[in-house]
C-alpha positions in Angstrom: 117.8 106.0 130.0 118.2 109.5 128.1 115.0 111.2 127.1 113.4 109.8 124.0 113.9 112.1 121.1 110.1 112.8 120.3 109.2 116.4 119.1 106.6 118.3 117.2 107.6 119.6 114.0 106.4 120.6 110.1 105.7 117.7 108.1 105.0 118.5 104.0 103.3 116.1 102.2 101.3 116.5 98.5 97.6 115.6 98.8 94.8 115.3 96.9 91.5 116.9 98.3 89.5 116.5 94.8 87.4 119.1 93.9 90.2 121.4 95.3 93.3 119.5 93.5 96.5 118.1 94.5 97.9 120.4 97.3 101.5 120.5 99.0 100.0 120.5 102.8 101.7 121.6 105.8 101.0 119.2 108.9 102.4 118.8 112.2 103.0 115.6 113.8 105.3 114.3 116.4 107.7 112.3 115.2 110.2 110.1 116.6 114.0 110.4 115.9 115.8 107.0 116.7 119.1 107.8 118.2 121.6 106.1 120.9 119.0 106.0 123.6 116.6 104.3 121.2 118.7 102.2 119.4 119.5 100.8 123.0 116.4 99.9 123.8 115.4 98.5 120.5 118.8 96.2 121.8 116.5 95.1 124.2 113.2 94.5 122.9 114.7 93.0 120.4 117.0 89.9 122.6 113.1 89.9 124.8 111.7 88.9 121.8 114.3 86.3 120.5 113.8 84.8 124.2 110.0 84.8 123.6 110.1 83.1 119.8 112.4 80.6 121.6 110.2 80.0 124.5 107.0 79.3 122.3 108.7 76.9 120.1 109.1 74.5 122.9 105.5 74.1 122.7 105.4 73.6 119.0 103.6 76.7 118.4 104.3 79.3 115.5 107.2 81.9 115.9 105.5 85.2 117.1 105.4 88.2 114.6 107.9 90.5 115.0 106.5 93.5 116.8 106.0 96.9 114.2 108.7 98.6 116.7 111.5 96.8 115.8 111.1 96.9 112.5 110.0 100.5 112.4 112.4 101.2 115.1 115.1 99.9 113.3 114.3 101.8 109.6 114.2 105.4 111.5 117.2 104.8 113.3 119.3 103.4 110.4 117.8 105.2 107.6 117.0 108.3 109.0 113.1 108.3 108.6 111.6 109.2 112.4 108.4 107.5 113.6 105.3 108.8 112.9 103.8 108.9 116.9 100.6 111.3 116.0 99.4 114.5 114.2 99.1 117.4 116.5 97.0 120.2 116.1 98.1 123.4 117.4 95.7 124.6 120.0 93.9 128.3 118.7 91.0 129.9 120.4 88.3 130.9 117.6 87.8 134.0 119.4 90.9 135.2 119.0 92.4 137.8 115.9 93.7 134.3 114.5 90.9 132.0 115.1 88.7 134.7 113.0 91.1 135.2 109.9 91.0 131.5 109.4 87.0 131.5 110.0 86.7 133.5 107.6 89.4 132.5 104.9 87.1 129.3 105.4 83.6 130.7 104.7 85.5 132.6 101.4 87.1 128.7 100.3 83.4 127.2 101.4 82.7 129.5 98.3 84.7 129.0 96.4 85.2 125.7 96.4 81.9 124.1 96.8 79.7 127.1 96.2 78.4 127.0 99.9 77.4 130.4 101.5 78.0 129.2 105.3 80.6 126.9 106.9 77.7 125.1 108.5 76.3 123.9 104.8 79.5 121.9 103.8 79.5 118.1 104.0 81.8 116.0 106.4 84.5 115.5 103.5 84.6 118.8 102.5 84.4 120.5 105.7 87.6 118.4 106.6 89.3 119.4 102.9 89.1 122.8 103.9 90.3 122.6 107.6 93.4 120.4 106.4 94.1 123.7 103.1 94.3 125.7 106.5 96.3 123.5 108.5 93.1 123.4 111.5 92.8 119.4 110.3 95.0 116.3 109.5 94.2 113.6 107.3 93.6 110.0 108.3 96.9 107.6 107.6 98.1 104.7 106.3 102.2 105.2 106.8 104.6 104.4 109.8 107.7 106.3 109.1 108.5 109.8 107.9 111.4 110.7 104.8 112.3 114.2 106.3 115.0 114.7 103.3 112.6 113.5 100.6 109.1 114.9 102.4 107.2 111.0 101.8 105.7 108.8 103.9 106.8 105.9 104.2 104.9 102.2 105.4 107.7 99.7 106.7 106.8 95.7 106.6 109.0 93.4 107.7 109.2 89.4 107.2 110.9 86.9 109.8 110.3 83.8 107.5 107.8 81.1 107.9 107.2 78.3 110.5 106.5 76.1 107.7 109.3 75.6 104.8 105.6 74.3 102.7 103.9 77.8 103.3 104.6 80.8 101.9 105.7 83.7 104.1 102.7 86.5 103.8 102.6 90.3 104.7 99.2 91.4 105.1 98.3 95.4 104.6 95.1 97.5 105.3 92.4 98.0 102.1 94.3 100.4 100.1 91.3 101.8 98.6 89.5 102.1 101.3 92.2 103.8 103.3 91.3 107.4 103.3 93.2 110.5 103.9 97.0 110.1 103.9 98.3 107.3 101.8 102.3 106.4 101.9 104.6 107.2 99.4 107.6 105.2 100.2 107.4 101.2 100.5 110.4 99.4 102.3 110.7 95.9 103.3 113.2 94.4 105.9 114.1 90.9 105.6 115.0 89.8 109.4 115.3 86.0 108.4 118.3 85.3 110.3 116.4 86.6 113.6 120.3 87.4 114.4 119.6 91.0 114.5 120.9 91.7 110.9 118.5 92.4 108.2 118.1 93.8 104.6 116.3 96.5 103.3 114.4 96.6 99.7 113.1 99.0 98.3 110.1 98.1 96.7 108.6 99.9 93.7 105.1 101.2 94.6 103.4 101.1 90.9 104.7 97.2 91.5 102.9 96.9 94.5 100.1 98.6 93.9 99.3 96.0 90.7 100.0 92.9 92.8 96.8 90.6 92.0 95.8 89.4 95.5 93.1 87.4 94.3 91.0 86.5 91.1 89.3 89.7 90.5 91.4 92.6 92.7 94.7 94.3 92.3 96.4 95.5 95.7 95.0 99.2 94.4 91.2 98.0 94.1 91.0 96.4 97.5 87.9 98.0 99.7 86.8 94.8 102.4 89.1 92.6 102.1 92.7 92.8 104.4 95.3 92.0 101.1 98.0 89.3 102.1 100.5 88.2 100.1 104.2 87.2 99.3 106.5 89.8 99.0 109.3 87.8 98.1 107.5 85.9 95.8 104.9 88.5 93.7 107.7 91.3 94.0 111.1 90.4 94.9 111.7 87.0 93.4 109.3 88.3 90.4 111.2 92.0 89.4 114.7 90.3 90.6 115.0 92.9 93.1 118.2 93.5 95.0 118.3 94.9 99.0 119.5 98.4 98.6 121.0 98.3 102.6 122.2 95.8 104.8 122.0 96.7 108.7 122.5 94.9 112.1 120.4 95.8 115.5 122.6 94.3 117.8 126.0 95.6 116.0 125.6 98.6 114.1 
């Protein structure tokens, strides 16, 4: 198999760090570009897993959940948006010419930010606001793709229908409040129903998602404890009439 096409590069992304404002941050992370060589091996996974779903229904079980690497797999190969692997911070030695400037760019931002007179007095939150400004820090996240052209991230879900023709086919997300650091940008949702290897991609309004109720008393926005899961198709799809913006097969692109 050819080598995977992983590499470290520039990431920009617009953050908020509160007291110091919305910022356009420079981050790098490793991303992963599908190509031939992945695409291949998504092939695979992807015919291993239609063996597996098969296997388990023999046994009247549920179909197993389509694993995030096929469905993320198959947005960054098809629509260009590489796979968030990890954040990588360069290595610096504090010692060094470099390591010093940005010591004490920091002590002069501790100032004026927060009105601190030492590194050592900021808290946890704003000791990490400052070391992301200067790039020594990366936020926590919430996204699985990358949109290199449009600089968003972007969280991918994916539905395979459900077992039950009675039950309604959920997607569960993390809190969305309680997600700190690096929230995504960019929603899509790939509809693999046909489990043929051909699926559609929508595009799903994030204002819309973000104002799904997902219970009496909490929008998708508010949710702190609780894991949100709910119909996509019918709170968002079905609801705004939306239409797949791209139509895609794994197995023959």
């Amino acid at each position: 198999m050819k080598k995977l096409a992983k590499k470290i590069q520039e990431i920009k992304i617009k953050m908020n760090l509160e007291k110091i404002g919305k910022r356009n941050l420079t981050f790098h992370a490793e991303l992963h570009h599908f190509k031939e060589a992945e695409l291949k091996q998504l092939q695979t996974i992807f015919k291993a897993w239609i063996t597996l779903k098969n296997e388990i229904l023999k046994l009247s079980s549920r179909k197993p959940n389509l694993n995030e690497v096929i469905s993320e797999g198959a947005l960054a190969y098809f629509m260009k948006c590489p796979r968030l692997v990890a954040f990588h911070i360069p290595p610096l030695n504090p010692y060094s010419v470099e390591g010093k400037k940005i010591t004490k760019k920091k002590k002069k931002l501790a100032k004026q930010y927060y009105g601190k007179d030492k590194i050592s007095d900021l808290k946890s939150k704003q000791n990490k606001n400052l070391a992301m400004l200067l790039g020594r820090a990366h936020p926590s996240s919430s996204f699985d793709c990358y949109d290199t052209k449009n600089n968003l991230t972007v969280q991918v879900k994916a539905t395979i229908g459900s077992s039950d023709s009675n039950e309604e086919d959920l997607t569960s997300f993390d809190p969305y409040d309680k997600t700190v650091g690096l929230k995504f940008q960019k929603f899509y949702f790939l509809d693999f129903r046909t489990m043929d290897g051909e699926f559609d991609v929508y595009d799903i309004p994030l204002p819309k998602l973000l104002k799904v109720q997902v219970n009496s008393d909490k929008k998708f926005e508010e949710t702190k404890e609780i894991r949100p899961r709910f119909s996509v198709f019918k709170h968002l799809i079905d609801k705004y009439n939306l239409k797949p913006i791209k139509h895609f097969d794994i197995m023959h692109p």
